[in-house]
N, C-alpha and C positions, 0 to 999 in steps of 0.2 A: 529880504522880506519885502512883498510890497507892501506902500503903504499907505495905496489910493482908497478913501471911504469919505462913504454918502450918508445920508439921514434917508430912513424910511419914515413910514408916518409915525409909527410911533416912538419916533427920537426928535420930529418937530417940536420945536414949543408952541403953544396956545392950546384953546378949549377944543374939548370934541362934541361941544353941543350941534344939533342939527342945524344947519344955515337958516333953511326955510320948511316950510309944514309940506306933508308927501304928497297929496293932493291939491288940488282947486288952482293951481298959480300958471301953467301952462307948460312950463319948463320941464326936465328933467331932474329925477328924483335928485337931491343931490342931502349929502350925511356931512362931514367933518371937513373943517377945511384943510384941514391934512391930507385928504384923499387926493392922489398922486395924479388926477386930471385937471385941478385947480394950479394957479402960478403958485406958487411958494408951498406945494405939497409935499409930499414925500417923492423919492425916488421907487420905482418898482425895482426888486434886483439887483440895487447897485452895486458898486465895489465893495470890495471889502478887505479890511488887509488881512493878510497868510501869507505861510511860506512855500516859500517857490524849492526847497530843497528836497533832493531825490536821496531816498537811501540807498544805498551799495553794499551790496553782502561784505563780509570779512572777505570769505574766501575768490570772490571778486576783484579784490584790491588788493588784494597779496598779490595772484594772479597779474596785475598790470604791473604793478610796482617790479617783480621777476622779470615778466617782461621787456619793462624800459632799460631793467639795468643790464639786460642778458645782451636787446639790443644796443646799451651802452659800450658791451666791454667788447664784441664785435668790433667796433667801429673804433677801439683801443680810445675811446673817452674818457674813461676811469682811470683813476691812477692812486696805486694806495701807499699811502706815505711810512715807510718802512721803518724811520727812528722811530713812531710812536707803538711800534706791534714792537713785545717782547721778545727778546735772542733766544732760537730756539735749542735745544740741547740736544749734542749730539748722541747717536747709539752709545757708546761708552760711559758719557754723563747719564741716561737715564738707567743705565745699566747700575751704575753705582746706588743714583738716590733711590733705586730700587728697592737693592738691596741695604741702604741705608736704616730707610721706612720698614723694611722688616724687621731689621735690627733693635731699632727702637719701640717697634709696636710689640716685642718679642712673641711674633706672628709664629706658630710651628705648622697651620695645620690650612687647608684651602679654607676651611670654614670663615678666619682671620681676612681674608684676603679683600672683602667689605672695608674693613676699616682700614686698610691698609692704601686703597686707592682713595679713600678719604681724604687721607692726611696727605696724600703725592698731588690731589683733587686743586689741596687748599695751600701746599706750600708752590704748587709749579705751575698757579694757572697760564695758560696763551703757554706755557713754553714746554709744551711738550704733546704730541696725539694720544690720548689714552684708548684708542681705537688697539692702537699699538701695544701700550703697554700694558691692561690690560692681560693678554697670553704671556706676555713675559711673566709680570706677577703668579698670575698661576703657574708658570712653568715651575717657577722659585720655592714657592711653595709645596708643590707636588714634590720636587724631588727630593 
């Protein structure tokens, strides 16, 4: 944020009576001593503080941030630390809690099969593709 600022005339302190009478003196008409052609007037236009900050769309800054990290992993910069991601479960393991989760939801019909990825949703997160499972679930069901 800058935060350069000036007084204009009317942030001076003193009076704003007329200095001298508009006629008869020879000079120029002159008003307030605040009037920004006298010493100690006001500024015309000065500074004034604002922010200097530009907005960026969301979808702007998604955009860079893909980006950065696309040309990150290119450049094999990234590196993702493998103990803290969940072990993931092989075909045979998700075959069973598959069939577990039906078991226990006593699922008979596709209609079930909502709540059935549910409960696989909330007991297996990170360790399993439900992209995947998913068609199995229905297969299970359907047959």
């Amino acid at each position: 944020m800058g935060a350069g600022d000036s007084k204009e005339r009317s942030e001076i302190a003193g009076s704003t009576r007329k200095i001298k009478k508009q006629k008869g003196t020879g000079t120029a008409r002159a008003g307030s001593i605040k009037n920004p052609i006298f010493r100690g007037g006001g500024r015309i236009f000065g500074p004034r503080p604002r922010s200097y900050q530009h907005k960026l769309n969301k979808n702007v800054k998604r955009l860079a941030r893909k980006s950065a990290l696309s040309l990150k992993s290119k450049g094999n910069e990234i590196k993702v630390i493998e103990e803290f991601l969940p072990k993931q479960l092989s075909a045979d393991e998700i075959s069973l809690a598959v069939e577990t989760a039906i078991a226990d939801m006593n699922a008979s019909s596709i209609r079930d099969m909502g709540r059935v990825m549910g409960v696989l949703k909330s007991q297996y997160v990170g360790q399993m593709d439900f992209g995947q499972v998913g068609p199995l679930v229905k297969e299970k069901l359907t047959a």
